[in-house]
DRENPA-3360 file (N, C-alpha, C; in nm, 2 decimals, always signed):
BEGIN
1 = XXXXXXXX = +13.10/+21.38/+6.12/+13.05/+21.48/+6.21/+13.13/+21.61/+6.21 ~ +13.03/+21.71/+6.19/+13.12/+21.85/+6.23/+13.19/+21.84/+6.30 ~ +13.26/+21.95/+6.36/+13.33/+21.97/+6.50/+13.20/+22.09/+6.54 ~ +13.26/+22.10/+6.66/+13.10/+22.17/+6.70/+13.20/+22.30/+6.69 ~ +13.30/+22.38/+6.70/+13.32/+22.51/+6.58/+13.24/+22.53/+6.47 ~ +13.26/+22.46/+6.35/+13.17/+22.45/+6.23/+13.05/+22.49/+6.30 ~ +12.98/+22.40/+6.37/+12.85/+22.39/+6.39/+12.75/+22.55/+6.46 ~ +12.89/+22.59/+6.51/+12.87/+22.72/+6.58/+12.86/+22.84/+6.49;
9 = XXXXXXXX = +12.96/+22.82/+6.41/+12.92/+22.91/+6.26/+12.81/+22.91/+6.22 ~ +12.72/+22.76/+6.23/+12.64/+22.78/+6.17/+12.52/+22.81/+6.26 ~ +12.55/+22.81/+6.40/+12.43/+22.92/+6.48/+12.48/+23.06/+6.50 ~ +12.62/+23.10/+6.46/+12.66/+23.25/+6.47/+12.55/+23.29/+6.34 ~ +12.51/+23.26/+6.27/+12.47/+23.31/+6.16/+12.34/+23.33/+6.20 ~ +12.27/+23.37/+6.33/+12.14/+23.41/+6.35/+12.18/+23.51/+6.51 ~ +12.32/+23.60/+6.47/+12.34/+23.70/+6.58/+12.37/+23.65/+6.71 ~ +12.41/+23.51/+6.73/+12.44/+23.46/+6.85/+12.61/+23.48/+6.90;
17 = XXXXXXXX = +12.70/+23.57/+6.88/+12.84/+23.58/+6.88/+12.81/+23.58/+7.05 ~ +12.79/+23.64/+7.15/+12.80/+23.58/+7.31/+12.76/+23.49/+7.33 ~ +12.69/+23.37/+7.24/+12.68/+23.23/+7.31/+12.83/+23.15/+7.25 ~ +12.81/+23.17/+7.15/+12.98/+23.16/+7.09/+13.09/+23.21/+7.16 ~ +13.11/+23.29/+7.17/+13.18/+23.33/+7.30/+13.22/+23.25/+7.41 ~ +13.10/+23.25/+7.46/+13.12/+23.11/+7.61/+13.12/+22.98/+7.61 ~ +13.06/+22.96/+7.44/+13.07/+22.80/+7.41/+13.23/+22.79/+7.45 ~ +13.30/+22.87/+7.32/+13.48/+22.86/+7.27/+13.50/+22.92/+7.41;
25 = XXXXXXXX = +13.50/+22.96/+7.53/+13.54/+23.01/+7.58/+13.54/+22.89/+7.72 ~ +13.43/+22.83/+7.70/+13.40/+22.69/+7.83/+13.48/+22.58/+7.74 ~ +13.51/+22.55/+7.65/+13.57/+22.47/+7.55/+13.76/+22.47/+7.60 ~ +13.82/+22.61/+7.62/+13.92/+22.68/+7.65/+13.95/+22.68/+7.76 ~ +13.86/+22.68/+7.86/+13.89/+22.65/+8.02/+13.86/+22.53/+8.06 ~ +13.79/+22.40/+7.98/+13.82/+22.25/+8.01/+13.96/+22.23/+7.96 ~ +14.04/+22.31/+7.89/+14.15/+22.20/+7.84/+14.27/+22.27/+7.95 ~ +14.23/+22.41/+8.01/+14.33/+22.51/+8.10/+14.32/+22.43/+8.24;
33 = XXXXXXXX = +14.21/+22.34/+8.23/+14.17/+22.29/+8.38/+14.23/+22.16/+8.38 ~ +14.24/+22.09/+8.26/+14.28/+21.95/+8.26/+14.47/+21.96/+8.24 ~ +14.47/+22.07/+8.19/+14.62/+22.11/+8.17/+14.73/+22.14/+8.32 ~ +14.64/+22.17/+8.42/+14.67/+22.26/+8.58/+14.64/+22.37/+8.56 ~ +14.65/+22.44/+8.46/+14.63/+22.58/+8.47/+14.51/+22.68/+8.57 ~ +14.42/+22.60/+8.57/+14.28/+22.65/+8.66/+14.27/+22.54/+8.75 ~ +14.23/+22.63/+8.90/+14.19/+22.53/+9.00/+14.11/+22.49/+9.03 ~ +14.04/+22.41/+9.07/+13.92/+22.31/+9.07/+13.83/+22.42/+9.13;
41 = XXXXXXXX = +13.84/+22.53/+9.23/+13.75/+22.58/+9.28/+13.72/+22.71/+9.19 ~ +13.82/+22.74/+9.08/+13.77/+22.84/+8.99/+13.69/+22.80/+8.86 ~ +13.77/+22.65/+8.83/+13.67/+22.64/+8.74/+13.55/+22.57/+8.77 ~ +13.48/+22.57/+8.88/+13.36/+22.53/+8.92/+13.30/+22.63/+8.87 ~ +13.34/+22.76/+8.92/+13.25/+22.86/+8.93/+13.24/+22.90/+8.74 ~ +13.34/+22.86/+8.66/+13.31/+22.89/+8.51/+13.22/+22.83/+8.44 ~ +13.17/+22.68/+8.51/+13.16/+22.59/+8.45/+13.02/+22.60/+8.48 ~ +12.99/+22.63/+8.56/+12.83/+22.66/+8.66/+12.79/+22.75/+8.60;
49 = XXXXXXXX = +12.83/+22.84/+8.57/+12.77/+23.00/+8.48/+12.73/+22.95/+8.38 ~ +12.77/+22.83/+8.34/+12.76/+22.78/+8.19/+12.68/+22.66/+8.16 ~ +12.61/+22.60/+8.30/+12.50/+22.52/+8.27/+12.55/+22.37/+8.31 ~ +12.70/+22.36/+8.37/+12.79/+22.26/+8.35/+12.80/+22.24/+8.53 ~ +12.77/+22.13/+8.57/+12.75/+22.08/+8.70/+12.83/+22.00/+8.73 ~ +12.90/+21.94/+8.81/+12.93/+21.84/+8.85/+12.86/+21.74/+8.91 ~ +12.92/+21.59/+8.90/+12.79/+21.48/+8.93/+12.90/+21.43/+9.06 ~ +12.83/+21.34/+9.11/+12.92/+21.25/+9.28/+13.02/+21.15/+9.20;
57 = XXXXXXXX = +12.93/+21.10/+9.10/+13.00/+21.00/+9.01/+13.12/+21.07/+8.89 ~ +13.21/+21.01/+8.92/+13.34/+21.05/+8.88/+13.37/+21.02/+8.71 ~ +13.44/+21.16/+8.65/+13.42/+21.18/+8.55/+13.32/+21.22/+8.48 ~ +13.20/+21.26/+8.52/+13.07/+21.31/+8.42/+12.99/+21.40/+8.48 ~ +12.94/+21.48/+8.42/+12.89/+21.57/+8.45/+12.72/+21.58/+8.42 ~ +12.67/+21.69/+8.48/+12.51/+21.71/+8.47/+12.53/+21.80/+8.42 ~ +12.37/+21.83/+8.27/+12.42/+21.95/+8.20/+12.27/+21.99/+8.21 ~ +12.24/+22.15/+8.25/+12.11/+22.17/+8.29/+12.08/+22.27/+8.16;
65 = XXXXXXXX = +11.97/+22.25/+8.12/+11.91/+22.33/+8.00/+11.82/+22.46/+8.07 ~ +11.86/+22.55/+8.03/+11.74/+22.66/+8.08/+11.61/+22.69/+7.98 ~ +11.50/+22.69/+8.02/+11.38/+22.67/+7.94/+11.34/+22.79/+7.95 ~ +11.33/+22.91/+7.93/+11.23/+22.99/+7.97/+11.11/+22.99/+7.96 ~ +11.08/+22.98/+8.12/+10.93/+23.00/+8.17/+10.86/+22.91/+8.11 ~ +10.98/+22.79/+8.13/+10.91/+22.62/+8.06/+10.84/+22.61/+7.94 ~ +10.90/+22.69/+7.87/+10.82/+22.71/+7.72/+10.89/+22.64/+7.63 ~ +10.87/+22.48/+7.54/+10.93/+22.46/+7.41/+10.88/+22.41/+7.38;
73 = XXXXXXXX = +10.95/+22.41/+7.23/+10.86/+22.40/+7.10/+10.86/+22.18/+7.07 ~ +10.83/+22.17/+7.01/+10.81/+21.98/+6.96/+11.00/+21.99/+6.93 ~ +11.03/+22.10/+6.81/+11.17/+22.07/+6.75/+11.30/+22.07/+6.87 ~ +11.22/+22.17/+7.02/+11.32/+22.17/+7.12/+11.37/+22.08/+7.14 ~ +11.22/+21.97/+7.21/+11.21/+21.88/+7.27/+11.29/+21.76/+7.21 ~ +11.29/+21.76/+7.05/+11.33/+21.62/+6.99/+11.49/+21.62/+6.99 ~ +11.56/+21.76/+6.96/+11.68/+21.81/+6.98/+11.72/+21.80/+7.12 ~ +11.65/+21.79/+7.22/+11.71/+21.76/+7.32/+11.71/+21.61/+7.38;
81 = XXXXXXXX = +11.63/+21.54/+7.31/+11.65/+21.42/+7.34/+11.69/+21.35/+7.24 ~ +11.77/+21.37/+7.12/+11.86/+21.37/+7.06/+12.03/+21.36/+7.14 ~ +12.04/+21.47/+7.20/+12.12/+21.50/+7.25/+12.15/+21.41/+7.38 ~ +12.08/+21.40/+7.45/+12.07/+21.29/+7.53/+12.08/+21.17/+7.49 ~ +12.07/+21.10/+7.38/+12.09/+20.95/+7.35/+12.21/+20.99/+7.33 ~ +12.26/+21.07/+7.23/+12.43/+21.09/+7.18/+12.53/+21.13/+7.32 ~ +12.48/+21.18/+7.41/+12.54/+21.27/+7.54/+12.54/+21.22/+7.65 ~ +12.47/+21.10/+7.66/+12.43/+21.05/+7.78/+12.36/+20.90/+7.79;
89 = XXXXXXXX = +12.29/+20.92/+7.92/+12.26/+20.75/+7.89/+12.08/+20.75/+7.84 ~ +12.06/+20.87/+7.83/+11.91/+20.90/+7.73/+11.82/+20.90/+7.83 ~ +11.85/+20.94/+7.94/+11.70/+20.99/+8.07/+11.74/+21.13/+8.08 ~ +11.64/+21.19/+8.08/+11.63/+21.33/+8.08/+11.57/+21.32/+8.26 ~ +11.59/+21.49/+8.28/+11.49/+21.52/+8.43/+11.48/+21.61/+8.42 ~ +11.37/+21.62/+8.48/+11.25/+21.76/+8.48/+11.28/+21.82/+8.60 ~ +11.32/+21.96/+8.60/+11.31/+22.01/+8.73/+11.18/+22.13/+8.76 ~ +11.20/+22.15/+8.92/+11.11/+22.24/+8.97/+11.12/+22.36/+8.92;
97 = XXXXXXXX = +11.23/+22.39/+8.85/+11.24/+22.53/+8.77/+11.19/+22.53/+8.64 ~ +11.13/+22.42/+8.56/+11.11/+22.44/+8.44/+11.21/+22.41/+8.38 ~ +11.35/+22.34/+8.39/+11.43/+22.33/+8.31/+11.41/+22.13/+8.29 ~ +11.54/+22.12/+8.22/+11.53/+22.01/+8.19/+11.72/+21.99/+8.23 ~ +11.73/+21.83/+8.27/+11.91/+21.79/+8.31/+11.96/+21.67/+8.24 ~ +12.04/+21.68/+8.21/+12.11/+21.54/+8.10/+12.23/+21.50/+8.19 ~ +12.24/+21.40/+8.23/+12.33/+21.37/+8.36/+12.44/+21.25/+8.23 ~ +12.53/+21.25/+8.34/+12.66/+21.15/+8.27/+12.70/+21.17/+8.18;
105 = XXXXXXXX = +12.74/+21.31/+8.12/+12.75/+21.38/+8.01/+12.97/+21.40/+8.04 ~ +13.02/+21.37/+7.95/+13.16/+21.38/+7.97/+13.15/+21.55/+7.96 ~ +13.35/+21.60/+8.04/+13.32/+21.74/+8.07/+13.39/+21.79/+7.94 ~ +13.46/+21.70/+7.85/+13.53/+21.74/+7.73/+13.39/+21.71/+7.62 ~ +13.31/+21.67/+7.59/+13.19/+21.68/+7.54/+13.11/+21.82/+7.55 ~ +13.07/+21.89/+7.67/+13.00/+21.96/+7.69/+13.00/+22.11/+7.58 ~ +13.07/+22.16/+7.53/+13.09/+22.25/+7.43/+12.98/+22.22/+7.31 ~ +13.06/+22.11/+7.26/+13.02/+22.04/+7.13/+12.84/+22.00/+7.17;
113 = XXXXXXXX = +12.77/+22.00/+7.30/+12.65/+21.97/+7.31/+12.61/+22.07/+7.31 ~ +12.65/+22.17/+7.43/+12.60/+22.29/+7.38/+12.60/+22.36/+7.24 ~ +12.70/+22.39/+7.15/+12.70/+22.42/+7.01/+12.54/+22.36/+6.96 ~ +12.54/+22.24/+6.93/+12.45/+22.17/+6.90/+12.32/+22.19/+6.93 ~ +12.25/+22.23/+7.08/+12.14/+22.27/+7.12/+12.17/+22.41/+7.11 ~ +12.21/+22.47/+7.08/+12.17/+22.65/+7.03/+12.13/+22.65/+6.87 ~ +12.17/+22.51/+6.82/+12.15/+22.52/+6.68/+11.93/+22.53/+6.72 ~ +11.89/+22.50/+6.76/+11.77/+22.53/+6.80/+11.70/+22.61/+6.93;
121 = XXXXXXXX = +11.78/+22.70/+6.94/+11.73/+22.81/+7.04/+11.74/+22.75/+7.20 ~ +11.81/+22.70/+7.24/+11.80/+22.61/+7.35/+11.95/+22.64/+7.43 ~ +11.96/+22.71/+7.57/+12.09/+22.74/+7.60/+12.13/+22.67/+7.74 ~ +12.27/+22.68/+7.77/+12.30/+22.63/+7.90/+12.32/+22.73/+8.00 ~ +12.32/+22.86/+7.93/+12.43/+22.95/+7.97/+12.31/+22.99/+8.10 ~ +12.41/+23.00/+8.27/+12.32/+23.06/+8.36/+12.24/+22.99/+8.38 ~ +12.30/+22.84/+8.40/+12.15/+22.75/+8.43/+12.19/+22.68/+8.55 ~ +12.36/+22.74/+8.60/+12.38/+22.68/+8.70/+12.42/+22.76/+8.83;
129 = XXXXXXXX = +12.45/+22.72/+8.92/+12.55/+22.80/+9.05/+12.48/+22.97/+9.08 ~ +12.51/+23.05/+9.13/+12.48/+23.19/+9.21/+12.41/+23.25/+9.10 ~ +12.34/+23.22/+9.04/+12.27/+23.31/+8.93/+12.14/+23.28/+8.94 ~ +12.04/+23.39/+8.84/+11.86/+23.39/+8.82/+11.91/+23.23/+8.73 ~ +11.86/+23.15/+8.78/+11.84/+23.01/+8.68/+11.73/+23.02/+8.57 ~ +11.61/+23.07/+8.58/+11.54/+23.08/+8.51/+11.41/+23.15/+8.58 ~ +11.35/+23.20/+8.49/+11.24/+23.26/+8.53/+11.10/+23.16/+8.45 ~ +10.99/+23.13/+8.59/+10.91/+23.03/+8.59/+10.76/+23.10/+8.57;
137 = XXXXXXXX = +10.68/+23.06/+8.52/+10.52/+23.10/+8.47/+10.43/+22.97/+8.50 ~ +10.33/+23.05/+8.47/+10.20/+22.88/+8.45/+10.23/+22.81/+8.36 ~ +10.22/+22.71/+8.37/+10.18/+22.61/+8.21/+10.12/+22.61/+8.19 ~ +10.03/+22.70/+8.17/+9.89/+22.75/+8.11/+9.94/+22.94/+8.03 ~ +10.05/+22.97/+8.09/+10.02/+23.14/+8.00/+10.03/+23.12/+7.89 ~ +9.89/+23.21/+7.85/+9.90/+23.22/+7.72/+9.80/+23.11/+7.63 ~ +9.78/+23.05/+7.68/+9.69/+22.93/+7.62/+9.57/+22.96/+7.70 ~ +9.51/+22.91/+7.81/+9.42/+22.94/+7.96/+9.32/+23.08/+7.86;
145 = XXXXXXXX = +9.27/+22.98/+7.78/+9.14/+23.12/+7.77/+9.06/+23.19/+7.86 ~ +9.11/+23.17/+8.00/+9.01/+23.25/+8.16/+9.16/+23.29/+8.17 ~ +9.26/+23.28/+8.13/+9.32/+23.42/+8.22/+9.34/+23.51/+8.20 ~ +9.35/+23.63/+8.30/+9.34/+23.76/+8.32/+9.41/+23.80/+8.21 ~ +9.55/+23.81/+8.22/+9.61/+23.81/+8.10/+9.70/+23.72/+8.09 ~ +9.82/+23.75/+7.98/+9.93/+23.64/+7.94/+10.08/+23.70/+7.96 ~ +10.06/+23.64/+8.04/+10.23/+23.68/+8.13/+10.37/+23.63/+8.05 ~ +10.35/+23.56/+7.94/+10.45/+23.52/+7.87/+10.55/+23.60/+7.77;
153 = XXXXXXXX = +10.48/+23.72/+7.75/+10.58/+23.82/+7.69/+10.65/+23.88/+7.83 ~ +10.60/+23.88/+7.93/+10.72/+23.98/+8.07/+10.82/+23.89/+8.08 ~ +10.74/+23.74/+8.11/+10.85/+23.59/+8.16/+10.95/+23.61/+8.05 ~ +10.93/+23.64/+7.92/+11.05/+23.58/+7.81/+11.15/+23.72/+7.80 ~ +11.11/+23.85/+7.86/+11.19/+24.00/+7.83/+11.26/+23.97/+7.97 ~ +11.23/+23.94/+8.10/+11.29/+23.92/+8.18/+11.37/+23.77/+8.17 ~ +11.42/+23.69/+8.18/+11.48/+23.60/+8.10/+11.58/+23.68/+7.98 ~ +11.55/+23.72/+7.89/+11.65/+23.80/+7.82/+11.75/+23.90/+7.88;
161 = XXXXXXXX = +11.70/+23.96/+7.98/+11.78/+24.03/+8.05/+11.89/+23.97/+8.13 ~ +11.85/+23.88/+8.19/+11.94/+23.79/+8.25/+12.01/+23.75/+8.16 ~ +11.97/+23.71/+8.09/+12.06/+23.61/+7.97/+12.16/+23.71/+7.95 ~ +12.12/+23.83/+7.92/+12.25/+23.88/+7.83/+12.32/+23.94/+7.92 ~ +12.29/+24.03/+8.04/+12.36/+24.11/+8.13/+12.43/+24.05/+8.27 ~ +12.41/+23.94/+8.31/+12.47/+23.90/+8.41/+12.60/+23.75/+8.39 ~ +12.58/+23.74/+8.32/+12.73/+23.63/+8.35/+12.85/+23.73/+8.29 ~ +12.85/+23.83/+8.21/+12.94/+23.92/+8.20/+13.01/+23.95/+8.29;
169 = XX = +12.92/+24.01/+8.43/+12.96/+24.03/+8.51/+13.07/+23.94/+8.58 ~ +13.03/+23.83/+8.57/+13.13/+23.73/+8.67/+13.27/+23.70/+8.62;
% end
């Protein structure tokens, strides 16, 4: 198996350097956190920007996928439950936002999962804590030959916006 570095190279190679960024950079603050260096209440808030939750059950984490506007493809879906047999105990959950959560996921794992699911357009980033989690549409736009129109090009430019201009901030 790669290391999920390698693997990152090989999703930097389609203009992704700020998901790379935060992968190596959430990668960097698990080992500053396990080291003392970061306090439990700061690296919550790092880890949450990044899709990374904590569970009640000790040691493992929930890892929330952001879907935009509940839109994916067959290859998403198989890469994500992929990821789930390898990452967890292989139950996915559907949320009210359109996303999808992989629970019992180790917190020294999480990088190397993420790496992995960007290799197919699929992010964590802002899928957790004080942020737009996702922006939600019909499951019908775009398909629904009676609707007015197809709201799926606004759902996916807003979503991009988010994506790229707000966890900077934090």
């Amino acid at each position: 198996m790669q290391s999920f570095r390698t693997e990152l190279e090989l999703v930097n190679h389609s203009g992704k350097a700020l998901v790379e960024k935060d992968i190596i950079d959430l990668d960097r603050k698990i080992r500053e956190f396990r080291e003392g260096k970061i306090n439990d209440e700061k690296f919550r808030s790092l880890r949450l920007a990044r899709g990374v939750y904590g569970q009640r059950q000790q040691g493992v984490q929930m890892i929330r996928i952001k879907l935009p506007f509940g839109k994916i493809s067959t290859k998403q879906l198989l890469r994500i439950a992929d990821i789930s047999d390898e990452y967890s105990n292989g139950n996915l959950h559907l949320t009210t936002r359109q996303d999808i959560q992989i629970h019992h996921v180790s917190l020294d794992r999480t990088p190397e999962l993420w790496a992995k699911l960007e290799q197919d357009d699929i992010t964590l980033r802002e899928a957790c804590g004080n942020t737009v989690r996702n922006i939600t549409a019909s499951a019908e736009a775009g398909i629904d030959p009676n609707e007015p129109f197809d709201v799926s090009p606004y759902a996916h430019a807003l979503f991009s916006y988010f994506y790229v201009n707000h966890l900077d901030k934090n």
